[in-house]
C-alpha positions as a LaTeX table, in Angstrom:
\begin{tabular}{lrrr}
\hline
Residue & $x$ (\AA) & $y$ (\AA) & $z$ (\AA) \\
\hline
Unk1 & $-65.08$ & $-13.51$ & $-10.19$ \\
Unk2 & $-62.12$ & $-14.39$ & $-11.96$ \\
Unk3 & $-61.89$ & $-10.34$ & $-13.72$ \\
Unk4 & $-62.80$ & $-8.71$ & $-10.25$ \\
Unk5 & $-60.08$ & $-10.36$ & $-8.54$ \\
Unk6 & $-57.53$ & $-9.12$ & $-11.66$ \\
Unk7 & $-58.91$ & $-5.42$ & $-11.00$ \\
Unk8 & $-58.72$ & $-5.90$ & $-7.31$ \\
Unk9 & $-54.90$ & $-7.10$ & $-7.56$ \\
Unk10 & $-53.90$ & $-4.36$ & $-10.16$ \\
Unk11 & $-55.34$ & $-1.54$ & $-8.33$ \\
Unk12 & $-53.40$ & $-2.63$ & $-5.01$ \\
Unk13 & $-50.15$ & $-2.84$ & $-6.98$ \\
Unk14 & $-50.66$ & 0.35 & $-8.92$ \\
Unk15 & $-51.06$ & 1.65 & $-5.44$ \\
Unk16 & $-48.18$ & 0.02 & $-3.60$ \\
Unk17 & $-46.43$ & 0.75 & $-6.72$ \\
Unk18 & $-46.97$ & 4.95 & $-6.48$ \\
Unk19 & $-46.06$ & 4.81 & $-2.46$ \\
Unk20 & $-42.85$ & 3.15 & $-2.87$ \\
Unk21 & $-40.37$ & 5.75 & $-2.39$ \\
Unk22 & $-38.59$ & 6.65 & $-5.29$ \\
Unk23 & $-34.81$ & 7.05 & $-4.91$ \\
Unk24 & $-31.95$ & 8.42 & $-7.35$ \\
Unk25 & $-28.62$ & 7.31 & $-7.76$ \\
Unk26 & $-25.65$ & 9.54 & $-9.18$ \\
Unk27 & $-22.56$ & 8.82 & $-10.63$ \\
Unk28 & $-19.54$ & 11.27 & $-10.71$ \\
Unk29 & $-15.76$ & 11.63 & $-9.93$ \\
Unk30 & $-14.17$ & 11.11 & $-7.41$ \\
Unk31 & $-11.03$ & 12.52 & $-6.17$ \\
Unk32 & $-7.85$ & 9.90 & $-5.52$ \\
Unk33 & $-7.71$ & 10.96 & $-1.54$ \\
Unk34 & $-11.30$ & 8.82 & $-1.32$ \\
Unk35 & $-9.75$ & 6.26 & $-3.73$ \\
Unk36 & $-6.94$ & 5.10 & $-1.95$ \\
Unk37 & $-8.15$ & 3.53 & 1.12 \\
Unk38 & $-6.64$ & 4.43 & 4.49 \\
Unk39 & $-5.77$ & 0.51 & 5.49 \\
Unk40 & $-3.69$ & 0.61 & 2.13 \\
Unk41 & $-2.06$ & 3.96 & 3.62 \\
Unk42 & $-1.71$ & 2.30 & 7.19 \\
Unk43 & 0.07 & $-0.74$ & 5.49 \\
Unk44 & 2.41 & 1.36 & 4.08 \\
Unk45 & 3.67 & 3.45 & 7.22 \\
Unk46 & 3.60 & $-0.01$ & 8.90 \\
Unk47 & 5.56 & $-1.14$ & 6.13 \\
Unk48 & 8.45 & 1.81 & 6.32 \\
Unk49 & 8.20 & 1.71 & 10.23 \\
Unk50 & 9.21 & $-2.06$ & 9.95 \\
Unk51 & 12.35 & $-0.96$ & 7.55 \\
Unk52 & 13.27 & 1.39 & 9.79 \\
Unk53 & 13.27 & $-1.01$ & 12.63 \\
Unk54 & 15.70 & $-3.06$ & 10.70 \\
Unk55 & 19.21 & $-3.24$ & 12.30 \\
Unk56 & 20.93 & $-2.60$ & 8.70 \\
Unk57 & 18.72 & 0.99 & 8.70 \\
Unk58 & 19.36 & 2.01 & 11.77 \\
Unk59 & 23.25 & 1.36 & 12.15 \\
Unk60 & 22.94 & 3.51 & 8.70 \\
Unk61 & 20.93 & 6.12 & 9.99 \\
Unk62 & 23.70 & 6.13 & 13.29 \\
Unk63 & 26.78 & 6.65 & 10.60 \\
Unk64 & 24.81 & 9.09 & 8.53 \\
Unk65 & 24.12 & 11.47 & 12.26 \\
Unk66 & 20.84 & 10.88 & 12.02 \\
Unk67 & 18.74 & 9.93 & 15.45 \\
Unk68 & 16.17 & 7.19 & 14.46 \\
Unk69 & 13.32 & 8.26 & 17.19 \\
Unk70 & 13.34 & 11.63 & 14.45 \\
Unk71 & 13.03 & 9.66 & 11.41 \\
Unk72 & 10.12 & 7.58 & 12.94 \\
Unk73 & 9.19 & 11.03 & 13.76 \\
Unk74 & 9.48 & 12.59 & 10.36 \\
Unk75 & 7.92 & 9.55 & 8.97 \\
Unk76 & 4.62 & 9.74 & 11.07 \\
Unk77 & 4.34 & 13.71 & 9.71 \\
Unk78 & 4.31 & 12.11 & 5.96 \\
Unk79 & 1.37 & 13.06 & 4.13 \\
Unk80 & $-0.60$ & 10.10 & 2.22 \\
Unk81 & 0.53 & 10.50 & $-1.22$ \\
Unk82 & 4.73 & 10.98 & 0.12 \\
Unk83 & 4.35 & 7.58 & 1.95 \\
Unk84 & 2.97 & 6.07 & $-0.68$ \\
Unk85 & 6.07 & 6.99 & $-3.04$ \\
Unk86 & 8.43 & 6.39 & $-0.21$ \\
Unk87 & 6.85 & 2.51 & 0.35 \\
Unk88 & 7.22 & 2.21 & $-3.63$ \\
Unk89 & 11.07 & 2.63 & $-3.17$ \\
Unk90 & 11.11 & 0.36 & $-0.52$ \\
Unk91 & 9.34 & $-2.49$ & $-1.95$ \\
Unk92 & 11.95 & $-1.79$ & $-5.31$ \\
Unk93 & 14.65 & $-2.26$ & $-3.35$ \\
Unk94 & 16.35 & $-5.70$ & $-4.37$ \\
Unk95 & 15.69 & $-8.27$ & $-1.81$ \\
Unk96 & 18.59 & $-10.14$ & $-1.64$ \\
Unk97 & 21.33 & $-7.07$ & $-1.07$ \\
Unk98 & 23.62 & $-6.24$ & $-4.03$ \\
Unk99 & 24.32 & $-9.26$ & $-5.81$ \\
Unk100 & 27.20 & $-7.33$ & $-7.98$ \\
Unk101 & 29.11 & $-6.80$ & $-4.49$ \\
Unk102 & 28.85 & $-10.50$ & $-3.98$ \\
Unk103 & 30.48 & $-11.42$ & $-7.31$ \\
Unk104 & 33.08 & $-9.50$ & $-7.05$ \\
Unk105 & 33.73 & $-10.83$ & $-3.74$ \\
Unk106 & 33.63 & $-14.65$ & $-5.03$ \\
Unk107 & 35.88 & $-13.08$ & $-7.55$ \\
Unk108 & 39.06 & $-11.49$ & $-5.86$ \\
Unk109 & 38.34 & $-15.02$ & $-3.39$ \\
Unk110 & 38.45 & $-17.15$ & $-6.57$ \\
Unk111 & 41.85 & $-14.94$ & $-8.04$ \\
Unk112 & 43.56 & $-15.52$ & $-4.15$ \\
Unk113 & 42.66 & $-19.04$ & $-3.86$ \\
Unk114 & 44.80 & $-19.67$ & $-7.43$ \\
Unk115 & 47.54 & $-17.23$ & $-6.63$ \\
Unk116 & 48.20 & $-19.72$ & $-3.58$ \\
Unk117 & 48.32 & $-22.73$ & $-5.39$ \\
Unk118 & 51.10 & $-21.54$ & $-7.70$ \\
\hline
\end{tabular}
């Protein structure tokens, strides 16, 4: 009883076995247009939108001539990989302004405050 059982139970997975469907996998390259992802992308024009919504950018792009509804406008045509570069700058921009500007200014205040004194 015991051996006809074992047959029994080998034959039905030998079976089951031969109508699973077989499937293939296949690894290969990719190109870097699939690898970046297009949230990362959408983060990044989000990202320069949001600095050009700053009031320090857009008095800047008023003195340089330069309407800011066409740099929004120029920035929406960018392709993937030039707003990717362009968020790079941004985000290596120092965050706290030009800190050499500052100490110069504490420096000619400094030199003014003594000049009174004597």
């Amino acid at each position: 009883m015991k051996s006809a059982l074992t047959q029994a139970l080998c034959r039905f997975l030998a079976i089951a076995t031969m109508m699973l469907p077989f499937q293939s996998g296949q690894a290969g390259m990719i190109g870097t247009d699939l690898a970046t992802s297009p949230v990362a992308v959408q983060a990044e024009r989000n990202a320069i939108a949001g600095f050009l919504g700053r009031p320090e950018a857009v008095n800047q792009l008023h003195s340089l001539g330069v309407d800011v509804q066409a740099a929004r406008d120029r920035v929406a045509a960018l392709t993937d990989a030039e707003v990717s570069a362009l968020a790079g700058k941004i985000n290596a921009l120092p965050a706290g302004g030009d800190f050499g500007l500052l100490v110069i200014v504490l420096l000619v205040l400094l030199v003014v405050l003594l000049m009174q004194r004597r």
